[in-house]
N, C-alpha and C positions, 0 to 999 in steps of 0.2 A: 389463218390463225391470228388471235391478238399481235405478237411479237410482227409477222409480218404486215398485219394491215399500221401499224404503227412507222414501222419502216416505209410505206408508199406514203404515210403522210407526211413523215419527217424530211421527205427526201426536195420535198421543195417543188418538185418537177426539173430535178436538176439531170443535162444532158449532157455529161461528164465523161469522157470515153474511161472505160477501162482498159485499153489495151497498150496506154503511150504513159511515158514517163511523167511525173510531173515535179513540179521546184516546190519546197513550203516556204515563204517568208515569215509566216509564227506559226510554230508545231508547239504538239505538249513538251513543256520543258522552260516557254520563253517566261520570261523575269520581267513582270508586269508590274505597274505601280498600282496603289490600290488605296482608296479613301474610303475607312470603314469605322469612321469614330463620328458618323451621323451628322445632324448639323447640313444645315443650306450648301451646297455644293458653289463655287466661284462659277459666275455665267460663261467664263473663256475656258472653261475648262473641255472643252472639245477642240482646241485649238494646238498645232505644232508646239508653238510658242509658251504654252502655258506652262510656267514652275511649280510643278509635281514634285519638287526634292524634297519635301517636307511629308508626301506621303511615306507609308509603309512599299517595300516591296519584296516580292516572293515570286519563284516559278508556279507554274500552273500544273495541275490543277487547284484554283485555290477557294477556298469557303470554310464550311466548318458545318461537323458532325455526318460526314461521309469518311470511307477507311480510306480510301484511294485518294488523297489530296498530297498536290507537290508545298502548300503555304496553307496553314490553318487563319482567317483572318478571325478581327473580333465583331461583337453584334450588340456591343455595349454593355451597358455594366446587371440589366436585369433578363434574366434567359425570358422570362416571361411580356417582356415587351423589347423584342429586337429592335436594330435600328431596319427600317422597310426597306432601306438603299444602300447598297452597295458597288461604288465608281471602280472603273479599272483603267488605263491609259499602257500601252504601248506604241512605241514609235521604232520602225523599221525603215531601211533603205530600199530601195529597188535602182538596179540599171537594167540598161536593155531596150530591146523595143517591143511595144505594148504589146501584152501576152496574147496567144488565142482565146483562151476561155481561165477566167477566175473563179474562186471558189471558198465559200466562207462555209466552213462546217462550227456549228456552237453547242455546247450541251450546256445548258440552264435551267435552274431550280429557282423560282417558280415562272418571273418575266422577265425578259429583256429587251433593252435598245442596244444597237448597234450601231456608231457611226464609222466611217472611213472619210478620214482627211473633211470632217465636219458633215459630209452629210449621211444621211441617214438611211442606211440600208436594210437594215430588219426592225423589226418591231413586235414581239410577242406579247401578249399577256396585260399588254400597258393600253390607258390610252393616247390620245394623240402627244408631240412634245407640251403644248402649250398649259396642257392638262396635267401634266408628269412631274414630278419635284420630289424631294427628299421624304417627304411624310405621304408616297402617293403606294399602295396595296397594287399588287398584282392583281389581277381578276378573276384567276384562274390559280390553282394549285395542282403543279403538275407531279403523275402518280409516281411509283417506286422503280415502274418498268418505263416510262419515258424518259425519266430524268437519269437515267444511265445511256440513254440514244444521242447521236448527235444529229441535229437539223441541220438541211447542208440544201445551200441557196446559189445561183449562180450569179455572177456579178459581169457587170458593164466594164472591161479590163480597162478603159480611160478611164478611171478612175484613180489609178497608179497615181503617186508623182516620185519624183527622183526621194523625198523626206516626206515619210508617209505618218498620221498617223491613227492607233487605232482608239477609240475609245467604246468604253461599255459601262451601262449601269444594268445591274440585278437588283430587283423587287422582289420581298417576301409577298404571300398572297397574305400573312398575319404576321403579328407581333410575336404570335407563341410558334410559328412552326421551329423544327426542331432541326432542320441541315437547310443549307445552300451551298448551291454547286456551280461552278464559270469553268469553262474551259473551253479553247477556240483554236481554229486552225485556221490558215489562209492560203490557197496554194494556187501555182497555175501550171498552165502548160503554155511554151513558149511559141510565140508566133511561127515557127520556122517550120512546124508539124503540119501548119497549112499550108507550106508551099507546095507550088507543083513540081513532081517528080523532074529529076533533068534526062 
């Protein structure tokens, strides 16, 4: 069926067990900062360090003209020509030691980048960074029944640090579409599930 050939493409090739517990470090719910009044984006903004207090912020799910949103953000002052980018920044802790297997699930309307702790782990719909800026179009517009799915990618677990953080920008594929939609999960499962039995 459509619904399922969507789900084998969504799924990343991700070899995720279902049968063990796992931890989330950002579920639906976390309280993202979020830069949606357009305009050149500061270059450190993918950084721990970078001062976000001046953004907006809201739990997730956040965008605007979907029912299901935890933060409605804005897309500037004409519906007819949105802002094309939309930044988001969470910062999370982790202790422990380094997980077995990580896990980034995103649902995004229409493209996205994804960095963790500055680099760059997904990339939908855009092109390369050096290509990508505030005035840059998705290339793709994705349909009614994808963009309710989440993509779900598996991740390199040393990528952790003790002050983690995440950052995201959403692209409109146009100035006129009529919703955009972010929301992400990050989760693992803990080393100790690979150890061997005693």
């Amino acid at each position: 069926s459509r619904i399922n050939e969507l789900v084998r493409q969504l799924s990343g090739g991700s070899t995720w067990p279902t049968d063990v517990a796992t931890v989330s470090l950002v579920r639906r719910g976390a309280i993202w900062s979020v830069h949606d009044r357009g305009g050149p984006i500061d270059a450190h903004w993918l950084d721990y360090e970078f001062d976000d207090a001046s953004w907006a912020k809201g739990p997730s799910p956040l965008g605007y003209g979907e029912s299901d949103l935890g933060h409605e953000i804005a897309f500037g002052p004409d519906r007819d020509n949105k802002h094309p980018a939309t930044y988001f920044r969470n910062r999370f802790e982790f202790t422990g030691d380094t997980p077995a297997q990580l896990r980034l699930r995103i649902r995004r309307d229409d493209g996205a980048a994804v960095y963790l702790n500055g680099k760059n782990i997904l990339r939908h719909h855009l092109p390369e960074a050096e290509a990508t800026d505030h005035l840059t179009f998705a290339d793709t517009a994705v349909g009614d029944l994808e963009e309710k799915l989440y993509y779900t990618v598996d991740l390199d677990p040393t990528l952790l640090l003790a002050d983690n953080i995440l950052a995201v920008q959403v692209h409109q594929c146009n100035g006129k579409s009529s919703d955009l939609m972010f929301d992400l999960f990050l989760e693992y499962q803990p080393s100790s599930l690979n150890s061997p039995a005693e």
